[in-house]
Chimera marker file (.cmm) of the C-alpha trace (Angstrom):
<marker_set name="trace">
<marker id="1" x="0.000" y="0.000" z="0.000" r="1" g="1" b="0" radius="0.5"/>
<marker id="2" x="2.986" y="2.001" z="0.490" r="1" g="1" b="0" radius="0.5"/>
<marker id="3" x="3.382" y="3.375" z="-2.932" r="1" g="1" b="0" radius="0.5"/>
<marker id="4" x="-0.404" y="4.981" z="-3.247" r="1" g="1" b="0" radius="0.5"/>
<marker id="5" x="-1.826" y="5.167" z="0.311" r="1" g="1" b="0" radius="0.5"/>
<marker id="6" x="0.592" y="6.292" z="2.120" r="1" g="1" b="0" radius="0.5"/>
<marker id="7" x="1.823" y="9.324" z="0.120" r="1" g="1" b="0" radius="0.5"/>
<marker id="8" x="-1.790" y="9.960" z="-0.649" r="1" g="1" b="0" radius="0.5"/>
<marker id="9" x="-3.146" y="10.502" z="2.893" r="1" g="1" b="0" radius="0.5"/>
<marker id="10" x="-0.013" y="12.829" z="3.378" r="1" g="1" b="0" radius="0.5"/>
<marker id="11" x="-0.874" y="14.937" z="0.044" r="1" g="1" b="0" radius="0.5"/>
<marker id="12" x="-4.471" y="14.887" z="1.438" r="1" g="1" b="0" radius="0.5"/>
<marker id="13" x="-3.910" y="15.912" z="4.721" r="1" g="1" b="0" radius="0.5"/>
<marker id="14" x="-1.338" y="18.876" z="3.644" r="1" g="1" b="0" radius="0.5"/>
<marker id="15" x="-4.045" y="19.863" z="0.836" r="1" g="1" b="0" radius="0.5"/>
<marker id="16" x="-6.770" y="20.713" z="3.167" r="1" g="1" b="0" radius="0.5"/>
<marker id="17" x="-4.064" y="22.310" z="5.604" r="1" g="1" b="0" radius="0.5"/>
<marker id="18" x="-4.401" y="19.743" z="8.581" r="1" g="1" b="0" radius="0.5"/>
<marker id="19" x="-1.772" y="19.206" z="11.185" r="1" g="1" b="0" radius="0.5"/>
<marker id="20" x="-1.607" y="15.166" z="12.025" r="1" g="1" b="0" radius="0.5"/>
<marker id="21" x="-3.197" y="16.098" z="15.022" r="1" g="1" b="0" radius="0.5"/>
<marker id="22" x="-6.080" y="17.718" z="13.602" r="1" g="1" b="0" radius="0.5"/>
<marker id="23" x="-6.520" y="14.935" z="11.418" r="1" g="1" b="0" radius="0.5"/>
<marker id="24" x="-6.003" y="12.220" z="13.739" r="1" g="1" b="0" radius="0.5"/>
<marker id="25" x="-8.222" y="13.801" z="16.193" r="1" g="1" b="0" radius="0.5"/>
<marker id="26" x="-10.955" y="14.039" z="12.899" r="1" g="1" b="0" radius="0.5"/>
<marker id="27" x="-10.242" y="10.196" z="12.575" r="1" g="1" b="0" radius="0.5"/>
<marker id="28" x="-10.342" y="9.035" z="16.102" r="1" g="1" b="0" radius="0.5"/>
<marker id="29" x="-6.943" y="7.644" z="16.043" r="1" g="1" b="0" radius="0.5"/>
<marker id="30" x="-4.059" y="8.967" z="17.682" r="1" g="1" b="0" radius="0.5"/>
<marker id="31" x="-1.187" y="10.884" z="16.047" r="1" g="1" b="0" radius="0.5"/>
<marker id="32" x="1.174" y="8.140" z="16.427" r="1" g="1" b="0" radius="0.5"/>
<marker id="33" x="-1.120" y="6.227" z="14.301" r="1" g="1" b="0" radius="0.5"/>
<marker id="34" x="-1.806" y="8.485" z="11.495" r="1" g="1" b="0" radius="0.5"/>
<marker id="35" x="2.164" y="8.976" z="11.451" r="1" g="1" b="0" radius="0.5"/>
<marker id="36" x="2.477" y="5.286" z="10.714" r="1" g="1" b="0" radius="0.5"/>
<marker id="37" x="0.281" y="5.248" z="8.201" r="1" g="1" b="0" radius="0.5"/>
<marker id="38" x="1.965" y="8.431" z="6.454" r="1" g="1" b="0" radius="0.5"/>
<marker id="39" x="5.135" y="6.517" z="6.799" r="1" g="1" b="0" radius="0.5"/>
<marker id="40" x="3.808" y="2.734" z="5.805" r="1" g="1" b="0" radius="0.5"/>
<marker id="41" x="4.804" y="1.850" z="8.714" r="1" g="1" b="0" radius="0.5"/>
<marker id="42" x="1.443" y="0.469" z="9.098" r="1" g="1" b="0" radius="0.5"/>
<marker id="43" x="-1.875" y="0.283" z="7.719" r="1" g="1" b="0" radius="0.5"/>
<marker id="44" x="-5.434" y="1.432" z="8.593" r="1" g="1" b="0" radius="0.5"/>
<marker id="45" x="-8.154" y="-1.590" z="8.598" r="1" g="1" b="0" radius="0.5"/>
<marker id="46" x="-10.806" y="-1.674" z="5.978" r="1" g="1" b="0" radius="0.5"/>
<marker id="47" x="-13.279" y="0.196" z="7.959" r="1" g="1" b="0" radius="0.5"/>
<marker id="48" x="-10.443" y="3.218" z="8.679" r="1" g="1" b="0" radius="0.5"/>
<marker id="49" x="-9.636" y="3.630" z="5.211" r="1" g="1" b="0" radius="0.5"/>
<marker id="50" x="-13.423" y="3.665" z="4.372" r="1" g="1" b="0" radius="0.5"/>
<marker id="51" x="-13.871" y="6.561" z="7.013" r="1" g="1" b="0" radius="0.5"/>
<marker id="52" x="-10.659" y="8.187" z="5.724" r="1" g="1" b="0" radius="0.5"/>
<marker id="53" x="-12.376" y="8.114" z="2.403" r="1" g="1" b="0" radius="0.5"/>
<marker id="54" x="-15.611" y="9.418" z="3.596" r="1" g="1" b="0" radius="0.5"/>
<marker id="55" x="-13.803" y="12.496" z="5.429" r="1" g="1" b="0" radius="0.5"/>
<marker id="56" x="-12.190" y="13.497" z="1.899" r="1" g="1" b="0" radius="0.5"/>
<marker id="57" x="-15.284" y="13.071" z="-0.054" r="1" g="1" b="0" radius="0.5"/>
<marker id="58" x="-13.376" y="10.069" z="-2.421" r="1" g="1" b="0" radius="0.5"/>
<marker id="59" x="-13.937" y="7.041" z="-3.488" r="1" g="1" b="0" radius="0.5"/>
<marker id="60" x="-11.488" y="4.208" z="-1.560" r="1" g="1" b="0" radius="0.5"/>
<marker id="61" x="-9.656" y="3.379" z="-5.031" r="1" g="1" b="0" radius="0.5"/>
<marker id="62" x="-8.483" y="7.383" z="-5.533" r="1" g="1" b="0" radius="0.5"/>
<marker id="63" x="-7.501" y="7.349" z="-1.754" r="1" g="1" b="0" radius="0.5"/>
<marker id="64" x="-5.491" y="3.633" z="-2.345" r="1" g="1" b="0" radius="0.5"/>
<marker id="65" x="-3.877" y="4.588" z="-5.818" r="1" g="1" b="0" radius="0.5"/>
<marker id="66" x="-4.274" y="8.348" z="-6.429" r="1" g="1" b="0" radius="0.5"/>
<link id1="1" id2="2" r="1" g="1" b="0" radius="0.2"/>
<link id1="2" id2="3" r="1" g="1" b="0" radius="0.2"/>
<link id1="3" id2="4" r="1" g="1" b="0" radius="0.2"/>
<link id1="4" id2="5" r="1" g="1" b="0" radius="0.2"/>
<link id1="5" id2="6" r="1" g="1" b="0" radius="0.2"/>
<link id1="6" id2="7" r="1" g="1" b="0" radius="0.2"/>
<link id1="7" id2="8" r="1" g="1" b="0" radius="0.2"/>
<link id1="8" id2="9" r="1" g="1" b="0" radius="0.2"/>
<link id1="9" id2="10" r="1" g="1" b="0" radius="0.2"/>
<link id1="10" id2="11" r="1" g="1" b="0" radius="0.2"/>
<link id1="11" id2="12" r="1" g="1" b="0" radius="0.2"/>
<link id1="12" id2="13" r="1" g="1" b="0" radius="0.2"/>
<link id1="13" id2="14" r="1" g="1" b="0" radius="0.2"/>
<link id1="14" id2="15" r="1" g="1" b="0" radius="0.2"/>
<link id1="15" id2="16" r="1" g="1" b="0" radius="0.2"/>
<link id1="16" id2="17" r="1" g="1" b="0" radius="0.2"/>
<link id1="17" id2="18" r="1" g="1" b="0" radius="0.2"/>
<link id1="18" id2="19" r="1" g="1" b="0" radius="0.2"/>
<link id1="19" id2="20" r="1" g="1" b="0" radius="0.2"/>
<link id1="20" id2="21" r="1" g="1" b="0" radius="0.2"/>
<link id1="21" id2="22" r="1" g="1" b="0" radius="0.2"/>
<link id1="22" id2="23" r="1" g="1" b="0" radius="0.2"/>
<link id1="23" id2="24" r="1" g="1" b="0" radius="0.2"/>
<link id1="24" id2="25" r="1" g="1" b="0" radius="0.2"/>
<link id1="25" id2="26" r="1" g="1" b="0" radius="0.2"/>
<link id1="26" id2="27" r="1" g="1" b="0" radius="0.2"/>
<link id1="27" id2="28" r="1" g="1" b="0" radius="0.2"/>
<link id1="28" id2="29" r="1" g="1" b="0" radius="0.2"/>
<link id1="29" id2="30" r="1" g="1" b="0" radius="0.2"/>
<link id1="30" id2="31" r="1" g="1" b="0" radius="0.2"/>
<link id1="31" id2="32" r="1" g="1" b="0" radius="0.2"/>
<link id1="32" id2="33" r="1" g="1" b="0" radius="0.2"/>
<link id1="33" id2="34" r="1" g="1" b="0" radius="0.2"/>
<link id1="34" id2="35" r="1" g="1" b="0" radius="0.2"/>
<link id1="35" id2="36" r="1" g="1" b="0" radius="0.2"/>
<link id1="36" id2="37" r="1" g="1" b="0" radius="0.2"/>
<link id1="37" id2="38" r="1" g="1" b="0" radius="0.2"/>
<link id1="38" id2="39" r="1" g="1" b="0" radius="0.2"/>
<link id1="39" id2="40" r="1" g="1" b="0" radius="0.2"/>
<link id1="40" id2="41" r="1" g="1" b="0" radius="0.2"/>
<link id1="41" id2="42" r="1" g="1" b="0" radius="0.2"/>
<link id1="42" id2="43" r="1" g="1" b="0" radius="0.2"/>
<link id1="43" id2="44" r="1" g="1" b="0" radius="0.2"/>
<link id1="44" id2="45" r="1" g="1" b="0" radius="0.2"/>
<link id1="45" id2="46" r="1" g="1" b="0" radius="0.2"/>
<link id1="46" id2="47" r="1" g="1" b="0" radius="0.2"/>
<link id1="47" id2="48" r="1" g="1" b="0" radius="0.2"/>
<link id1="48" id2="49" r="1" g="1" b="0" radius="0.2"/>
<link id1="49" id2="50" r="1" g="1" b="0" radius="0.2"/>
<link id1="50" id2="51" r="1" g="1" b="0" radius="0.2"/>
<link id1="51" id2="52" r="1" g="1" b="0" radius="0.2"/>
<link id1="52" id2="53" r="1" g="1" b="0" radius="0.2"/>
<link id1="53" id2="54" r="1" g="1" b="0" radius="0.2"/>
<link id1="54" id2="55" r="1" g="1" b="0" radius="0.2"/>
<link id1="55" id2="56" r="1" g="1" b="0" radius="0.2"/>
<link id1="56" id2="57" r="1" g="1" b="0" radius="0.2"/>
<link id1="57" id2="58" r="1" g="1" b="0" radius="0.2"/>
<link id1="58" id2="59" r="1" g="1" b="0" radius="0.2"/>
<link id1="59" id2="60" r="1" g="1" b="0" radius="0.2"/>
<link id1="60" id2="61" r="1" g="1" b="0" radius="0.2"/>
<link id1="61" id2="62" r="1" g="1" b="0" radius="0.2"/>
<link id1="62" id2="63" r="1" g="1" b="0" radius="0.2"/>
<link id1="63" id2="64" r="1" g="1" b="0" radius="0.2"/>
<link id1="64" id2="65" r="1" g="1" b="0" radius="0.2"/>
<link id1="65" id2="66" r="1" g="1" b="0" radius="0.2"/>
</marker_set>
């Protein structure tokens, strides 16, 4: 997931001028967490990524692959 998710959340999350703790708080997960994900350190479960979409207003595939 690295390749799309990853540096798509980032882009996101700089586009709509959001701090990872604004976000984070937004998503119910803690910084740490949302860090991870920026880094692909980790990954967010189906159900995250489907609220992650949701809070953007895009589908799951542009969030995944841009």
């Amino acid at each position: 997931m690295r390749n799309g998710f990853s540096k798509n959340l980032k882009d996101l999350r700089k586009l709509c001028a959001l701090s990872q703790a604004q976000l984070a708080e937004r998503l119910s997960v803690t910084v740490k967490t949302l860090s991870h994900w920026e880094t692909a350190y980790s990954e967010p479960s189906i159900q995250q990524i489907l609220a992650i979409a949701e809070y953007f207003g895009i589908t799951v595939d542009e969030l995944l692959k841009g």
